[in-house]
C-alpha positions in Angstrom: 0.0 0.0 0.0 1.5 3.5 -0.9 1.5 6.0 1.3 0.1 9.1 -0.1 0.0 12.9 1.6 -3.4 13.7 2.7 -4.7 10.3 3.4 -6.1 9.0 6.4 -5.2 5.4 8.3 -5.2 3.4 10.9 -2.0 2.8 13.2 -0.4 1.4 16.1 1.8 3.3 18.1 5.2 1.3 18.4 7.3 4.0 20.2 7.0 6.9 22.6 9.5 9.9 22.8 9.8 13.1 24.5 9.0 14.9 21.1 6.4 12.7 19.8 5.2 9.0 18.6 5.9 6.4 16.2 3.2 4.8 14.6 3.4 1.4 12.7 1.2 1.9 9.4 -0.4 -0.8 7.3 2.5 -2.3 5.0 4.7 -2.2 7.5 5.7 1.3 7.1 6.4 3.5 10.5 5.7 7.1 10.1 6.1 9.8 13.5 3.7 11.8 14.7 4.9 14.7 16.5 4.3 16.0 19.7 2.4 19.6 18.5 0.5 17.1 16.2 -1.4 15.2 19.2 -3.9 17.1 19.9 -5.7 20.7 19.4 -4.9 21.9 22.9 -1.0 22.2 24.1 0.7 18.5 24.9 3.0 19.0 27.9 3.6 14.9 28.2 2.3 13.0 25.3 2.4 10.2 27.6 -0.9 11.5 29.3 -2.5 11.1 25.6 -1.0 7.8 24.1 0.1 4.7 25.2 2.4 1.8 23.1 -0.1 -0.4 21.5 -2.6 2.2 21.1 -4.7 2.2 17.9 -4.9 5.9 16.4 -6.1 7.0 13.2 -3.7 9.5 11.4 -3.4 11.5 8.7 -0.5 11.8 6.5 0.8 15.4 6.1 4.5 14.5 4.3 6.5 12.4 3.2 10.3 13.1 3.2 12.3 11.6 0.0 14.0 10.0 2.3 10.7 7.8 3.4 10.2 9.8 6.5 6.6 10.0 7.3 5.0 13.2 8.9 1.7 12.3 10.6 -1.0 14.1 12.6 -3.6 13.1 14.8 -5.4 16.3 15.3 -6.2 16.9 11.7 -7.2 13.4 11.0 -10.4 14.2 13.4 -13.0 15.7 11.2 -14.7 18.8 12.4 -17.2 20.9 11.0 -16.5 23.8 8.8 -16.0 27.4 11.0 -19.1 28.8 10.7 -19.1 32.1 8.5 -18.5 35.3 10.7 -21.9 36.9 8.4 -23.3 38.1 12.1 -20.1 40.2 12.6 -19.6 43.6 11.7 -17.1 44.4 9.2 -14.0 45.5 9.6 -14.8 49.3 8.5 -18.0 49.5 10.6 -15.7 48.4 13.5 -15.5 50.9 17.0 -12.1 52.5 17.2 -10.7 54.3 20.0 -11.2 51.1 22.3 -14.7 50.6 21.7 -15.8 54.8 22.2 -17.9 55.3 18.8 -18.7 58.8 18.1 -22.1 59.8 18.2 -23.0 60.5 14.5 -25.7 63.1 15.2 -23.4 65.5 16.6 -19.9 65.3 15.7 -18.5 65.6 12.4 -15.6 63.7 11.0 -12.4 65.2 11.2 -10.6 66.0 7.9 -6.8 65.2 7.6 -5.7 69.2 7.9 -7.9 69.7 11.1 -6.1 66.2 12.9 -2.6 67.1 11.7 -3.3 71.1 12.9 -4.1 69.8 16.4 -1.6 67.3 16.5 1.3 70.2 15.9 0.1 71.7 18.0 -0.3 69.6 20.8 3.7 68.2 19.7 4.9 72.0 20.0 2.9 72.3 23.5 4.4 69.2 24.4 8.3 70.3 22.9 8.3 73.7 24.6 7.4 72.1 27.9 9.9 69.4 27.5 12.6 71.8 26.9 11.5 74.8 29.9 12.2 72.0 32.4 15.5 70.2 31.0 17.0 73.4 30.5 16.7 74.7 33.9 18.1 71.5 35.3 21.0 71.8 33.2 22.1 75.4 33.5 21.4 76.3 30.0 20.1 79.7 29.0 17.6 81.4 31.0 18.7 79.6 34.3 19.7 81.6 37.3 23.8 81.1 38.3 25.0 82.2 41.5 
């Protein structure tokens, strides 16, 4: 039997390491599963999820030239589809601004002149303060000697 990416079969696990399992194929063929390939949720011992002589359907995600075989558990489980997100909004119709949305009856969008106006000015504000207070700490001009 050939062993072809994508399809699923049924193993026995023949080996356990610290960074995943072997599994025993049909036709003789051993292919690994590793450890992030367990299960969905995070596998600190993959002890406490298989056991040698376990029988665990897998799905074949790659095989090397070299005849390595990549398999998963996880994706050999079939789940339904994710259902579409339809109910949420899109992205554009989002809130901003940590979930504030503007109230659209009274306040008017800001063009791109009006936000860059305020924020030079609030940047100069900000500058001038800055350099009052470091300048007086370091003796520079304006500061009192005596």
């Amino acid at each position: 039997m050939s062993i072809e990416v994508g399809s699923k079969l049924q193993g026995k696990v023949t080996g356990i390491t610290n960074f995943g399992a072997f599994v025993e194929l049909p036709g003789g063929s051993t292919g690994l599963v590793h450890i992030s390939e367990v299960a969905d949720n995070y596998v600190k011992d993959i002890n406490d999820h298989l056991k040698v002589g376990d029988m665990v359907e897998v799905k074949v995600i790659n095989v090397e030239k070299d005849g390595k075989i990549g398999l998963s558990i996880k994706k050999a489980v079939d789940r339904p589809a994710r259902p579409e997100r339809s109910e949420s909004k899109p992205y554009s119709q989002r809130p901003r601004h940590g979930g504030r949305q503007n109230d659209s009856r009274n306040a008017r969008p800001e063009n791109f002149e009006s936000k860059m106006a305020k924020f030079l000015k609030d940047s100069e504000d900000r500058l001038s303060s800055l350099k009052r207070n470091t300048e007086s700490k370091r003796g520079g001009r304006g500061a009192r000697r005596g």
